[in-house]
MOPAC internal coordinates of N, CA, C and O (Angstrom, degrees):
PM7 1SCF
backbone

  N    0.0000 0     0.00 0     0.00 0    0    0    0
  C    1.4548 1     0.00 0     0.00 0    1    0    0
  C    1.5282 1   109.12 1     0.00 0    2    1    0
  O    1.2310 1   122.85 1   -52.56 1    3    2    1
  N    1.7300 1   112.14 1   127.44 1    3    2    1
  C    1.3712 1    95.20 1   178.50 1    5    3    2
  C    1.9728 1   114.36 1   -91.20 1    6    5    3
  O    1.2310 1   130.10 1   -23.13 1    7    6    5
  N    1.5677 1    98.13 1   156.87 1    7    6    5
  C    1.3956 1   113.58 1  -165.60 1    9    7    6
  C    1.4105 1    94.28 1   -60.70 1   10    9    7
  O    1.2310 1   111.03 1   -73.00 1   11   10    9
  N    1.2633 1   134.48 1   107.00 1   11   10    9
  C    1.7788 1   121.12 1   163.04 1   13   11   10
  C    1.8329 1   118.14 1   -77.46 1   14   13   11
  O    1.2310 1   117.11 1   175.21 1   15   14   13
  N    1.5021 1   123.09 1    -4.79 1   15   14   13
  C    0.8343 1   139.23 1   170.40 1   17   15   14
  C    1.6009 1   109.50 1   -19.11 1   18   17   15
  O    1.2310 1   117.29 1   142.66 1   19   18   17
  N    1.0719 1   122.77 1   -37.34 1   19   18   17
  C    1.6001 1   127.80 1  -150.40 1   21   19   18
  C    1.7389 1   108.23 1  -128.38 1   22   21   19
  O    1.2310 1   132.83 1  -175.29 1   23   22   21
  N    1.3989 1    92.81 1     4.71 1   23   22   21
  C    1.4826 1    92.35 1  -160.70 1   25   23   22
  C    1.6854 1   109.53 1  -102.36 1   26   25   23
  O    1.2310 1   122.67 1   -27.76 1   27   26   25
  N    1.8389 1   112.49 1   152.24 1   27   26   25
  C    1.2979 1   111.26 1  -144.38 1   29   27   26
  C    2.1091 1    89.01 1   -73.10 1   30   29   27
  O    1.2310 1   135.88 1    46.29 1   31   30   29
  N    1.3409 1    86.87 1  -133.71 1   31   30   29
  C    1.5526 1    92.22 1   164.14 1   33   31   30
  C    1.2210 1   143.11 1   -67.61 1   34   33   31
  O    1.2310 1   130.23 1   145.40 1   35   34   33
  N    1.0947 1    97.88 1   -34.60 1   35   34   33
  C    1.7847 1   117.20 1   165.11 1   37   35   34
  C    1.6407 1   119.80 1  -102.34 1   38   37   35
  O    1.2310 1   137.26 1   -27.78 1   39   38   37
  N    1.1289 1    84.16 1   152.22 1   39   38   37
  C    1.9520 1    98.17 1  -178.96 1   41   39   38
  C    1.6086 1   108.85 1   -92.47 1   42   41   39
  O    1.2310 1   117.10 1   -31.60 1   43   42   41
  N    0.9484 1   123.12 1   148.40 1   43   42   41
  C    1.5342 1   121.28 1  -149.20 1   45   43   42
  C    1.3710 1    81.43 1   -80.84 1   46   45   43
  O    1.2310 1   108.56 1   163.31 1   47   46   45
  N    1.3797 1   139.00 1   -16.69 1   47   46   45
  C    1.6815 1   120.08 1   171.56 1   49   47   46
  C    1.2369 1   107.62 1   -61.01 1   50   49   47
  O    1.2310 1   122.05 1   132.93 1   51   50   49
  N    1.3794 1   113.68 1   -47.07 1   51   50   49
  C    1.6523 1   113.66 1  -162.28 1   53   51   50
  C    1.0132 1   108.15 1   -55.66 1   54   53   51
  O    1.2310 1   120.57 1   129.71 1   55   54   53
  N    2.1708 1   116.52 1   -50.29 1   55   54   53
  C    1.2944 1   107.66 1  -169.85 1   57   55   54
  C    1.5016 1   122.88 1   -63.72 1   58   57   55
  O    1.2310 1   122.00 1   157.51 1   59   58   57
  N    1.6998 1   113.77 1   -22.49 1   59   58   57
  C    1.8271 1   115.83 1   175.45 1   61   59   58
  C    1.4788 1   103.44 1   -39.00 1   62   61   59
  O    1.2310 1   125.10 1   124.30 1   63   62   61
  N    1.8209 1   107.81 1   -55.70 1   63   62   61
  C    1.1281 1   113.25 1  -141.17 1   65   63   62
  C    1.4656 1   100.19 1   -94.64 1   66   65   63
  O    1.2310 1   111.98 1  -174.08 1   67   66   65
  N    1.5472 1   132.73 1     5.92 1   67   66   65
  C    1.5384 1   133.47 1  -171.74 1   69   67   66
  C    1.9766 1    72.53 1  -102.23 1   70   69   67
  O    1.2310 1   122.29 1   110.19 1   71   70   69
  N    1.5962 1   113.22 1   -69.81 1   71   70   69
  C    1.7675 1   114.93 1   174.31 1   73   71   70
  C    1.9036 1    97.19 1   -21.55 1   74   73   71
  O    1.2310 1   105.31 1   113.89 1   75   74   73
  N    1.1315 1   144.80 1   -66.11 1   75   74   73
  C    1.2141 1   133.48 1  -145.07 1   77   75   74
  C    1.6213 1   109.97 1   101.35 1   78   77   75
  O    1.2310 1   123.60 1   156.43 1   79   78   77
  N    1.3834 1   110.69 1   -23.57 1   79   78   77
  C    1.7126 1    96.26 1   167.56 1   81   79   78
  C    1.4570 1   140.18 1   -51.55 1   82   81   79
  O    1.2310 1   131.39 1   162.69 1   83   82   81
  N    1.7565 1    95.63 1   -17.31 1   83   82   81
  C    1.7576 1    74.69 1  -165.94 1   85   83   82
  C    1.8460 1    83.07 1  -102.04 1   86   85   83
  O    1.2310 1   126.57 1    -7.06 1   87   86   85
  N    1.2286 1   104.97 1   172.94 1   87   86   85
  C    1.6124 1    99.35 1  -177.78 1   89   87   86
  C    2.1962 1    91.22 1  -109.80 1   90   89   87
  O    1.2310 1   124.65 1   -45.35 1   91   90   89
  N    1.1930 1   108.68 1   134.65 1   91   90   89
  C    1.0403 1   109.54 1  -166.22 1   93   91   90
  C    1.9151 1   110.36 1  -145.83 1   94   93   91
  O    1.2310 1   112.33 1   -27.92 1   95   94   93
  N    0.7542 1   132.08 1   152.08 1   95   94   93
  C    1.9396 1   112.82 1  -177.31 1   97   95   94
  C    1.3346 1   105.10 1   -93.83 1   98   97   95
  O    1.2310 1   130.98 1   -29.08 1   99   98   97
  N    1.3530 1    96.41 1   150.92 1   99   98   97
  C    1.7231 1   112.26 1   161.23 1  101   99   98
  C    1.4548 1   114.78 1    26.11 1  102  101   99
  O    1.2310 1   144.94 1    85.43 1  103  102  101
  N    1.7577 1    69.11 1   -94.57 1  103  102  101
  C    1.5318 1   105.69 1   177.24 1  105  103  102
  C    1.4120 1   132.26 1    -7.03 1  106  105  103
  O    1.2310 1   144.08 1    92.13 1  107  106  105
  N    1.5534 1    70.81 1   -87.87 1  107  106  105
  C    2.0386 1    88.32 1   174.53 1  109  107  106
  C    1.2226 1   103.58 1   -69.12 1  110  109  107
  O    1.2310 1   111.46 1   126.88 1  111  110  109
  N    1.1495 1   133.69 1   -53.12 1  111  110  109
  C    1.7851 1   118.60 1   174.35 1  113  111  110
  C    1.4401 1   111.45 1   -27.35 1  114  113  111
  O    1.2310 1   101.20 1   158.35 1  115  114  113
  N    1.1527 1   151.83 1   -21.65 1  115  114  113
  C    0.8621 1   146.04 1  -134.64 1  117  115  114
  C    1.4089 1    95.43 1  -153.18 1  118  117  115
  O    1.2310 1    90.53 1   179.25 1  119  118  117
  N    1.4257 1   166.62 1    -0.75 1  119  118  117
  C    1.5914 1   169.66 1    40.73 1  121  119  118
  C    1.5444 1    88.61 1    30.39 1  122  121  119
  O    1.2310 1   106.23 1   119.68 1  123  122  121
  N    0.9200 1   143.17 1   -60.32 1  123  122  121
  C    1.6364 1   158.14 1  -130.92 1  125  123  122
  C    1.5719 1    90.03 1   -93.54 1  126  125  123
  O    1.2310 1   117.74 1   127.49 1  127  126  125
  N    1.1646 1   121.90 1   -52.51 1  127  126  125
  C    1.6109 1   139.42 1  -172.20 1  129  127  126
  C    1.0275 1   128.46 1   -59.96 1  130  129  127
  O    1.2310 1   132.30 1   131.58 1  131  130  129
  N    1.9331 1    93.84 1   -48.42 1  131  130  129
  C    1.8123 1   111.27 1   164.99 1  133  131  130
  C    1.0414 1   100.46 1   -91.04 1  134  133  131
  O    1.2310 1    94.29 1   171.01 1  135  134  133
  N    1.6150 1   162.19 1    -8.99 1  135  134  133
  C    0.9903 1   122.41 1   141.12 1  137  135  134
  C    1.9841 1   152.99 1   -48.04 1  138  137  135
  O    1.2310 1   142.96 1   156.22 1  139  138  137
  N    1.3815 1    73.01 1   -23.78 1  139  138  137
  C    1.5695 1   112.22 1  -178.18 1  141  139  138
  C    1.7215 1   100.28 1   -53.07 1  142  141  139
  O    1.2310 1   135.35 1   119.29 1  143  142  141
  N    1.8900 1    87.91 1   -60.71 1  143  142  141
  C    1.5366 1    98.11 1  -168.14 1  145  143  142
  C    1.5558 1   114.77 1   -60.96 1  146  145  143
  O    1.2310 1   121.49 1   137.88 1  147  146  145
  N    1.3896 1   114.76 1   -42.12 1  147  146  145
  C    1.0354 1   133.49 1   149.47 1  149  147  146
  C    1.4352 1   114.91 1   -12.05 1  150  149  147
  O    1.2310 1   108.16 1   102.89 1  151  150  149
  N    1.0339 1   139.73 1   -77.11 1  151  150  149
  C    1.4269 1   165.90 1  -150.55 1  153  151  150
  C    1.8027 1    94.36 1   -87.47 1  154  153  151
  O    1.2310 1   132.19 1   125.79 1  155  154  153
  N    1.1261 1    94.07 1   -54.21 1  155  154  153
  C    1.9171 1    87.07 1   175.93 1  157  155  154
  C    1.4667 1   113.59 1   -73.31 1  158  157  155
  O    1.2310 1   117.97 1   154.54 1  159  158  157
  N    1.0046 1   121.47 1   -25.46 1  159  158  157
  C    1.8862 1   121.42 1  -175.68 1  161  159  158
  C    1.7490 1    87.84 1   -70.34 1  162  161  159
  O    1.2310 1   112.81 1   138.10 1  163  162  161
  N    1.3777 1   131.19 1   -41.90 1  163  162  161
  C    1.2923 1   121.85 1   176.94 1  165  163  162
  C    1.4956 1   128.99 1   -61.12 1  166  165  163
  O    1.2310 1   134.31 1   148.34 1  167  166  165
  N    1.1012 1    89.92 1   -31.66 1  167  166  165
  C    1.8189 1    92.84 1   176.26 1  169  167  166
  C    1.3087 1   114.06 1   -53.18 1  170  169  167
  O    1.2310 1   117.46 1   154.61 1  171  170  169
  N    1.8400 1   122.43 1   -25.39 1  171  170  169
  C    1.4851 1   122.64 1   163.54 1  173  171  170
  C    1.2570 1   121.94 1   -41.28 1  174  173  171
  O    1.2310 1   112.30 1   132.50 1  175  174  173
  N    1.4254 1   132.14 1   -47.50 1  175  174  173
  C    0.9884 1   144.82 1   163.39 1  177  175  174
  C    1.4867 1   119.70 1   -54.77 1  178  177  175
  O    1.2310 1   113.71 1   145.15 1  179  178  177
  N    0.9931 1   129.50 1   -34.85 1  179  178  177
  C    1.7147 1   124.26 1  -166.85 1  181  179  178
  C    1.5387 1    91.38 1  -109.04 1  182  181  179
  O    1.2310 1   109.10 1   178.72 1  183  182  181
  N    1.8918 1   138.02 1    -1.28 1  183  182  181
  C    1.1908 1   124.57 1   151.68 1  185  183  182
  C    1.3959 1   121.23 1   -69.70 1  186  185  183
  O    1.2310 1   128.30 1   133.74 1  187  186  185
  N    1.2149 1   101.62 1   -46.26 1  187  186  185
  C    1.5253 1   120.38 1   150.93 1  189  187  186
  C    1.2706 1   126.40 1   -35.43 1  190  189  187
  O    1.2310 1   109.78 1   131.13 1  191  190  189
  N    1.0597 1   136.77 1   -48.87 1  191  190  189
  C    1.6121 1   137.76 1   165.32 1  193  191  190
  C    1.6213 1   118.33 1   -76.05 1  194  193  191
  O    1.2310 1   130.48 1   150.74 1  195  194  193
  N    1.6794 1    97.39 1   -29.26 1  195  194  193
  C    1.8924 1    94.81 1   169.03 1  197  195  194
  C    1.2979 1   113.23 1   -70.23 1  198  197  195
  O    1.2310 1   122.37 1   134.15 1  199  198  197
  N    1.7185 1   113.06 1   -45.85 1  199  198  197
  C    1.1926 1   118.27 1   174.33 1  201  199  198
  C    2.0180 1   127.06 1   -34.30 1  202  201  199
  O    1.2310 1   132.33 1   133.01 1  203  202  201
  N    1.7047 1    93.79 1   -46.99 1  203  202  201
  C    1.4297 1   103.17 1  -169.01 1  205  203  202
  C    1.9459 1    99.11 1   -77.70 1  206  205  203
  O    1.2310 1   124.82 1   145.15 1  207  206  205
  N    1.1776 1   108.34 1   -34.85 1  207  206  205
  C    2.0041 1   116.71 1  -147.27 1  209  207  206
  C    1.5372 1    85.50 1  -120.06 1  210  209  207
  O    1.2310 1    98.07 1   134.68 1  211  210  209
  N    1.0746 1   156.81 1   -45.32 1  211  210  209
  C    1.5929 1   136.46 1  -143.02 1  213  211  210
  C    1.2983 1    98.18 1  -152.97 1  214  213  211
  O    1.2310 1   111.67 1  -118.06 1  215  214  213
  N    1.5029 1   133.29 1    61.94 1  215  214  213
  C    1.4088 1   115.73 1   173.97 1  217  215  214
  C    1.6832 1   113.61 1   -73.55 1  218  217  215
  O    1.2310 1   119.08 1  -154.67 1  219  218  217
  N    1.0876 1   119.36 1    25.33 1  219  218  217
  C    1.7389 1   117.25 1   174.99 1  221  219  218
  C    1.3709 1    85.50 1  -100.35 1  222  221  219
  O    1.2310 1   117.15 1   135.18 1  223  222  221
  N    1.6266 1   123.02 1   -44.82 1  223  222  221
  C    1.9292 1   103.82 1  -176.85 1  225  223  222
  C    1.4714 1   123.09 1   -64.87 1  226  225  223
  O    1.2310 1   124.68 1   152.20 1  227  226  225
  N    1.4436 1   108.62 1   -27.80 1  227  226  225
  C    1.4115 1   119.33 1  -167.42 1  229  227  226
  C    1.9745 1    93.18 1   -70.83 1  230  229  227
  O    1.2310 1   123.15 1   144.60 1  231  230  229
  N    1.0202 1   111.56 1   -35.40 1  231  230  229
  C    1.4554 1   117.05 1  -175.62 1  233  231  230
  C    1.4073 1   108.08 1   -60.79 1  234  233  231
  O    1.2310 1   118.39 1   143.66 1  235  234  233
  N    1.3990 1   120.68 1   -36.34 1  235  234  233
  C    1.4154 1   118.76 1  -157.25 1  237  235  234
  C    1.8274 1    92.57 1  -101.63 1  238  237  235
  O    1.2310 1   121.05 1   159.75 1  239  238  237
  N    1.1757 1   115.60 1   -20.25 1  239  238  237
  C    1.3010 1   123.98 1   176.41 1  241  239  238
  C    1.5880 1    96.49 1   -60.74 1  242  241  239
  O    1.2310 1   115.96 1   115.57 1  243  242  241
  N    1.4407 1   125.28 1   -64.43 1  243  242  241
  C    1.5215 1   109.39 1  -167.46 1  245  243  242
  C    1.3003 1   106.61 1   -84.62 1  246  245  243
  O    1.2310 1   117.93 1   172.08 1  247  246  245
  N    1.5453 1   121.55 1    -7.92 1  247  246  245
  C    1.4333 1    93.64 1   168.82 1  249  247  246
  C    1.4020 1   119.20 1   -87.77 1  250  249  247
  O    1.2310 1   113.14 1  -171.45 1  251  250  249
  N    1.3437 1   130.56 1     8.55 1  251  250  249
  C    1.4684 1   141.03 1   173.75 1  253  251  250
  C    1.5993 1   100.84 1   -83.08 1  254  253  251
  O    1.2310 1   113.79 1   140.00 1  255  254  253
  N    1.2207 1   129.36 1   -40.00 1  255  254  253
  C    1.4449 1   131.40 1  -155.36 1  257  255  254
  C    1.6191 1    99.00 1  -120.63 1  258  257  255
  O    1.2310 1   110.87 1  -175.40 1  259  258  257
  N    1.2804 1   134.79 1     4.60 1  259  258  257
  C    0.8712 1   133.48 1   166.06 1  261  259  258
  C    1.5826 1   114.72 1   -91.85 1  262  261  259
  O    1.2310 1   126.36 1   138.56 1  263  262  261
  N    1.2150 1   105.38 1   -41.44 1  263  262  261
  C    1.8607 1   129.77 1  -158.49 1  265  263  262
  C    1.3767 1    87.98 1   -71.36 1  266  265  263
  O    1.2310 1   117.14 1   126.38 1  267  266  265
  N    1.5860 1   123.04 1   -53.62 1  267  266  265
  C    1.6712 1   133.76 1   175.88 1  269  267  266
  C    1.2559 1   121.39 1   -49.73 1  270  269  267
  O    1.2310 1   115.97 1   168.46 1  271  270  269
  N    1.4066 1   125.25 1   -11.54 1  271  270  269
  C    1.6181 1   136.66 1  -176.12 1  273  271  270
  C    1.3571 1   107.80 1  -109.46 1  274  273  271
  O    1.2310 1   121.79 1   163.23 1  275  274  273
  N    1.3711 1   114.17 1   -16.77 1  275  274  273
  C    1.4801 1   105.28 1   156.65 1  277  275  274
  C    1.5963 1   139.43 1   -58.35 1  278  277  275
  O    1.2310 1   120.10 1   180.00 1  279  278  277

């Protein structure tokens, strides 16, 4: 089993299969997708907790995901 401990937002499956490497159906493409979304509607919550307890993480949080949208 790999350690996900360290891992960003995605699970290195998701990214094969968001990449197009892994060959996978419809289907699950799409389970895989809403999970995704899933996972981002949560990040509201843990901005929310940097916001209140760690505003030095919340800082490095948008400058990681900000710098990437450039």
């Amino acid at each position: 089993m790999v350690d996900d401990q360290y891992r960003g937002l995605l699970t290195e499956r998701e990214r094969e299969i968001l990449d197009g490497e892994a060959e996978v159906s419809d289907n699950y493409r799409y389970r895989v997708v809403s999970r995704i979304r899933t996972k981002i509607e949560n990040v509201d919550e843990d901005v929310e907790i940097l916001a209140e307890n760690r505003e030095d993480l919340l800082e490095e949080l948008r400058e990681a995901v900000c710098e990437n949208n450039e």
